[in-house]
N, C-alpha and C positions, 0 to 999 in steps of 0.2 A: 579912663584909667587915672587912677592916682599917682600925681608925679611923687616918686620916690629914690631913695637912692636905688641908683645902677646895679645891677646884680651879675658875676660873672656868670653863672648859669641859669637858665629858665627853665623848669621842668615841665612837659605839658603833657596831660594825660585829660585834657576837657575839650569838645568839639563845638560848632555852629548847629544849626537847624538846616544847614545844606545854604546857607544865604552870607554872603561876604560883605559887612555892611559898616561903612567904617564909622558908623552912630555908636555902634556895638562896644561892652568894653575891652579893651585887650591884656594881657599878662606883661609881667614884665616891670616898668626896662629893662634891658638886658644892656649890658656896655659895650661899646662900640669895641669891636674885637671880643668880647664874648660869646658865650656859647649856649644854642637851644638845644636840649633832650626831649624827644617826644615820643611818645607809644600812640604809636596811628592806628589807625581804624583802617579795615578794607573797605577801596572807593566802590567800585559803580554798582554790581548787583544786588549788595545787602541792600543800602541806600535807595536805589529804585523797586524794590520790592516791600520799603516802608512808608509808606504814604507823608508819615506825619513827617519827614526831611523834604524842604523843599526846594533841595538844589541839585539830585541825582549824584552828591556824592557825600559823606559826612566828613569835613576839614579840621584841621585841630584850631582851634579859638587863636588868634592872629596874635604876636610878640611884637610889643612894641621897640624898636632901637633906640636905643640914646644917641641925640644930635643929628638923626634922619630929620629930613625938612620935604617940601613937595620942592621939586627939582633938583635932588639929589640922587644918589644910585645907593643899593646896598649890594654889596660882594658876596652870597652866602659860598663857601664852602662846604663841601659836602665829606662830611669826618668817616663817617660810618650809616651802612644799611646792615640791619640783622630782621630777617624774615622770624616771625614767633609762631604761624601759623602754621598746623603740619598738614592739614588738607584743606581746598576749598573747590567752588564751581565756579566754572563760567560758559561760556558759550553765544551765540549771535541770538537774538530777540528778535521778541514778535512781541507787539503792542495790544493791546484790547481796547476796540472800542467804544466809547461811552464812561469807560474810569480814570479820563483825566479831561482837565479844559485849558483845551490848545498844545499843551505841552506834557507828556505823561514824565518826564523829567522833574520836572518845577510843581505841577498842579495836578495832583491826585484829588481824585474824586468817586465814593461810595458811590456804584450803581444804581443802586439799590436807595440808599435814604441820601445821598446829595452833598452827603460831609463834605465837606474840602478838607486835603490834609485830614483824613481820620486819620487817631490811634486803630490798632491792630492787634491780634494775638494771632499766635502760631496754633492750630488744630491741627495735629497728628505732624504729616512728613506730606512730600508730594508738591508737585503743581498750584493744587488747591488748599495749600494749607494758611494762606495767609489771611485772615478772614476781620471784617470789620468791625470793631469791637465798642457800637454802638445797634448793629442790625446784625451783624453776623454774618455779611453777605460778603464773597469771595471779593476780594479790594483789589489787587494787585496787579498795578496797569502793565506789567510786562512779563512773560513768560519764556522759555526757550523756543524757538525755533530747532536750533541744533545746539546740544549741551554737553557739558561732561564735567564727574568731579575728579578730581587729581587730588594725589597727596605727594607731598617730601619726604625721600630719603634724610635721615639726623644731617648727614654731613650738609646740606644744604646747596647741593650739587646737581643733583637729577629730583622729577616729578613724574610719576606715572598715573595715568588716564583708569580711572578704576567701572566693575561689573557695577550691575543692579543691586546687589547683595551690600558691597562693599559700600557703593553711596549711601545705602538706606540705612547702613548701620553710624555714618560717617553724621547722617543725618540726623539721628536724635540724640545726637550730640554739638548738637553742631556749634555752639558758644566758643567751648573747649577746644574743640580741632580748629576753629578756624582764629582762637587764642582773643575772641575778640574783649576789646580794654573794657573796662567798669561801665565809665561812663556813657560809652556808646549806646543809641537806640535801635541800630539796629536790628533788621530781621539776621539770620544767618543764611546767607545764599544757599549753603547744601544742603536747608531744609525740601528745597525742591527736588532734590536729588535725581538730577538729570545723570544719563547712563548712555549716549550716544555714540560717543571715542571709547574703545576699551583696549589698552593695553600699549596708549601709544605713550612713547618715552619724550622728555622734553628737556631740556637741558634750562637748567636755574641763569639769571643773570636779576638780579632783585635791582629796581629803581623808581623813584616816584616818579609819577603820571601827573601829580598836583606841588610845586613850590612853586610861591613868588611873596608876591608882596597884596597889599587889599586894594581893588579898586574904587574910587573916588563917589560912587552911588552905588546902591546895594544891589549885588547883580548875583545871581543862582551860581555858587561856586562850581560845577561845572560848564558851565556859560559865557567865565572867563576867560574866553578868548575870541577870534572872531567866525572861525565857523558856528559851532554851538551858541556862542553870542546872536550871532542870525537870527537863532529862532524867537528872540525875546521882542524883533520888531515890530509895533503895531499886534502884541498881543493881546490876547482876552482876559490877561489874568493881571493880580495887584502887580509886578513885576514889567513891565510892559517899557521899551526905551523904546527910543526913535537913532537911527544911526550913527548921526552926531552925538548921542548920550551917549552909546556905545563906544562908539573910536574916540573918544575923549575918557573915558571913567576906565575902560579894562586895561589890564596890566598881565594877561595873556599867564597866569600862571597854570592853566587846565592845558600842558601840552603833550602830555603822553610822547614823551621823546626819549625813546631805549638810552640815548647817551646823557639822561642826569640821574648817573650814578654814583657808586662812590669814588672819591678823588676825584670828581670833573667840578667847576664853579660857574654858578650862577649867576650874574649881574644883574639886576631886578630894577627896573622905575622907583622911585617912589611918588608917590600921589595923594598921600593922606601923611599929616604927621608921625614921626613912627615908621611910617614905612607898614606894618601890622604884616608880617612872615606868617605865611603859614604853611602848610602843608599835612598831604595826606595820600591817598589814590596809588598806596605803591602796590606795585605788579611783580611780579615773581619771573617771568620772563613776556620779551613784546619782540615778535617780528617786526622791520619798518611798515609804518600804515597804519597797524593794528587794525588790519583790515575787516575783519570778526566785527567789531565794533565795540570790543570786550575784550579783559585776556583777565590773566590770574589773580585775582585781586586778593590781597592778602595781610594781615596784619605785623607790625613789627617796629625796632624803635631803632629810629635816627638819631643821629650826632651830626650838626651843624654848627658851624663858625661864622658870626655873621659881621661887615666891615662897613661904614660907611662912606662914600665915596663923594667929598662934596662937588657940587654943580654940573654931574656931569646928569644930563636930563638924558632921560630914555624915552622911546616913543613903547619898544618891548626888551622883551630881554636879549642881554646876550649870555652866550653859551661857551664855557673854556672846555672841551670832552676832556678826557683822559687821551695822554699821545697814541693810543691803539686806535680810538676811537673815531680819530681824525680822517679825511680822505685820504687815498694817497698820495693826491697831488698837491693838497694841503699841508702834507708834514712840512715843517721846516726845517732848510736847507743847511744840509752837514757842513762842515766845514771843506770838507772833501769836491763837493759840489759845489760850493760858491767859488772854491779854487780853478777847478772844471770851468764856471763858465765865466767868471771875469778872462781867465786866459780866452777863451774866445770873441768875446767882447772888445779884447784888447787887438785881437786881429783884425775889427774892423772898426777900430778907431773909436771906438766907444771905451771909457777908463775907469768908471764905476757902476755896479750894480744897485739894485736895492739890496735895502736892509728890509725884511719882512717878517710876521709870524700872522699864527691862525687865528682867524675869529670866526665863530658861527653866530650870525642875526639870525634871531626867529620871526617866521612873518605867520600872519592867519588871517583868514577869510573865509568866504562861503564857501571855497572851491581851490580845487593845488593851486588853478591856476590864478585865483585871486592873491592866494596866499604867497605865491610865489612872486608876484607883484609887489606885495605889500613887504615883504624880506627887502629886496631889489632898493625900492625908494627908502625904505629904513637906513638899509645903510648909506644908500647916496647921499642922504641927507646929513647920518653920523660923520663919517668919513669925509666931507666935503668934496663928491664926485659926482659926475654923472650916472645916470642909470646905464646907460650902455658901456660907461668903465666900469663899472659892477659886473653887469653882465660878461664882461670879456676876462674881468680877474676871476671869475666864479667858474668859465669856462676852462682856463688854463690852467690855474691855480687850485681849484679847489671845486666844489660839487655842489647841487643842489639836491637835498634830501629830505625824505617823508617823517616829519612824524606821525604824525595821525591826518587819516584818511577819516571826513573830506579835505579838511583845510587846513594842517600845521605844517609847514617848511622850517627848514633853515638854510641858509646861505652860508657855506663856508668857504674862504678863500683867504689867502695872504695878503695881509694890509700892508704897507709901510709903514715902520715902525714911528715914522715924525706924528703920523697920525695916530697912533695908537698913545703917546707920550703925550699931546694938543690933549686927548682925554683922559689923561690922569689915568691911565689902566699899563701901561706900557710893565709896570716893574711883577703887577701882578699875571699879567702873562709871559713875562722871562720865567718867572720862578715855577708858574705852570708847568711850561715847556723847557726849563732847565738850558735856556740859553743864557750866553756869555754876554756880561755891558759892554 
């Protein structure tokens, strides 16, 4: 990227090839405290049903910050989610195969004549409609197991599960309904027009699955973090890290966590000059787990505020929700309540309480329980505490909860505020949570 003067807004309507590579060029500068606009692409199904993306999700081309450094943090704030897409598909997969090597995510491959990453055209609607567009041979390493397309009500409130009829028609249109931007390559999921769920009602809550920052070797933007990251060890393909690459280069922005929505902030590593923000993979609504393996993937444009935060080094992100969002044990203490229990404190000789607010550390790994580990030591290590005073604020305080199933966590519990000020975040979580200096 060409240094240039700082720009209050960055527009981005241009994606990756599904690969996060901070070789790559990025858009931008944007100025520290300025603001990125983006028209995102829907993540997983288009994406894995187009060969030629070879990172299982298409991201928007990465923004560089002004005066991001590697050991720094970037604050995004999350301005606005508006869903543009009025129907789309998803449902839990089944692989095929022989059309992809090692990984149907990352490394697609024509059955039939050996392409890696072929291009592709759509023939007709259906299952079968994704076909090779050098042999002609059906491409497409993944298919539904159990599926369904859904569309939005205008208000953007409710989504209903739709017939045979209604998919297929949903289906040869499917660019338009599912609003996908210009630039994008990919396929449109409703081409397949699965009809599984009919008539089940689902309630809207729109949030991306993909923000962060770019990691330090070029790793399959859904890969980004360390479950999915897993799969790239000791691979067959151009892509291939050893674990140490891994735990050193990701920056965990593939976490499909229901609560980075709008109004909740981001705190992101940075790892590459820039920082390089990106984002994409927003979902229309995710129960925690995202157990499916899939949910709504949908297109639409974000408003982001993004801050630079210097020397405060991340290992992953941290996570500010919105105050609904938070545990309950997590909320922070009313005034009412800290009066409540200082006067009890005070009856047994104790004269000061903590001062505290919330933080959720994201952790991942191959499994909850690795994942849940790697939360655990993050913050021991942020925070300057033991693992097991972690675990006991996390138990009393605050919760441990799924993002995605097999391996996103986060740790949320009440810090003390001397530590939360030691890392320069203290003023930006008062203002979060609207507490008092």
């Amino acid at each position: 990227m060409e240094k240039g003067r700082a720009q209050e807004t960055v527009f981005v309507n241009t994606f990756t090839n599904g690969i996060l590579d901070p070789s790559r060029p990025m858009l931008g500068p944007v100025r520290d405290g300025g603001y990125i606009v983006a028209n995102t692409a829907p993540g997983c199904w288009g994406p894995m049903i187009t060969p030629a993306i070879r990172g299982g999700h298409e991201v928007t081309q990465p923004v560089y910050v002004e005066g991001a450094e590697v050991g720094d943090a970037i604050a995004i704030r999350i301005k606005s989610i508006r869903v543009t897409s009025i129907a789309t598909a998803s449902g839990h997969d089944r692989t095929i195969e022989g059309r992809y090597l090692g990984d149907p995510f990352v490394a697609a491959r024509c059955p039939e004549c050996g392409t890696l990453y072929p291009e592709t055209r759509i023939e007709g609607i259906g299952p079968q409609a994704i076909r090779c567009a050098h042999c002609g041979a059906d491409a497409t390493p993944f298919v539904f197991a159990h599926g369904y397309t859904i569309a939005f009500e205008p208000g953007g409130r409710l989504g209903v599960t739709l017939h045979k009829e209604a998919a297929e028609k949903i289906a040869r249109d499917g660019r338009r309904c599912m609003a996908i931007p210009e630039n994008s390559i990919q396929n449109p999921v409703v081409t397949l027009a699965p009809s599984d769920l009919i008539g089940v009602v689902a309630r809207m809550r729109p949030f991306l699955g993909q923000l962060g920052t770019t990691p330090s070797l070029p790793i399959p933007d859904s890969h980004n973090a360390g479950d999915f990251g897993s799969f790239l060890i000791g691979a067959p393909h151009e892509y291939a890290l050893t674990q140490e690459q891994l735990d050193e280069a990701r920056t965990d922005g593939h976490m499909d966590i229901n609560r980075v929505r709008e109004g909740a902030i981001l705190i992101c590593p940075v790892k590459v000059p820039g920082g390089g923000v990106y984002l994409g993979d927003m979902h229309a609504m995710q129960g925690d787990g995202e157990i499916a393996g899939h949910t709504c993937d949908v297109s639409g444009i974000v408003t982001l505020q993004v801050h630079v935060i210097k020397g405060l080094t991340l290992e992953g992100p941290l996570l500010l929700p919105v105050p609904e969002d938070l545990p309950y044990l997590a909320r922070p203490l009313t005034r009412e309540e800290k009066e409540i229990a200082l006067q009890e404190a005070r009856k047994w000789g104790l004269n000061r309480i903590e001062e505290t607010a919330p933080v959720s550390v994201v952790g991942t790994g191959p499994n909850l329980n690795a994942a849940t580990d790697n939360a655990l030591e993050r913050a021991a290590r942020l925070f300057g505490m033991t693992v097991s005073e972690v675990k006991n604020r996390c138990t009393i305080t605050g919760s441990i909860e799924i993002g995605r199933h097999p391996g996103v966590v986060t740790a949320t519990f009440l810090v003390p505020i001397d530590r939360l000020e030691k890392l320069g975040i203290l003023e930006l979580v008062k203002e979060q949570y609207n507490l008092a200096s």
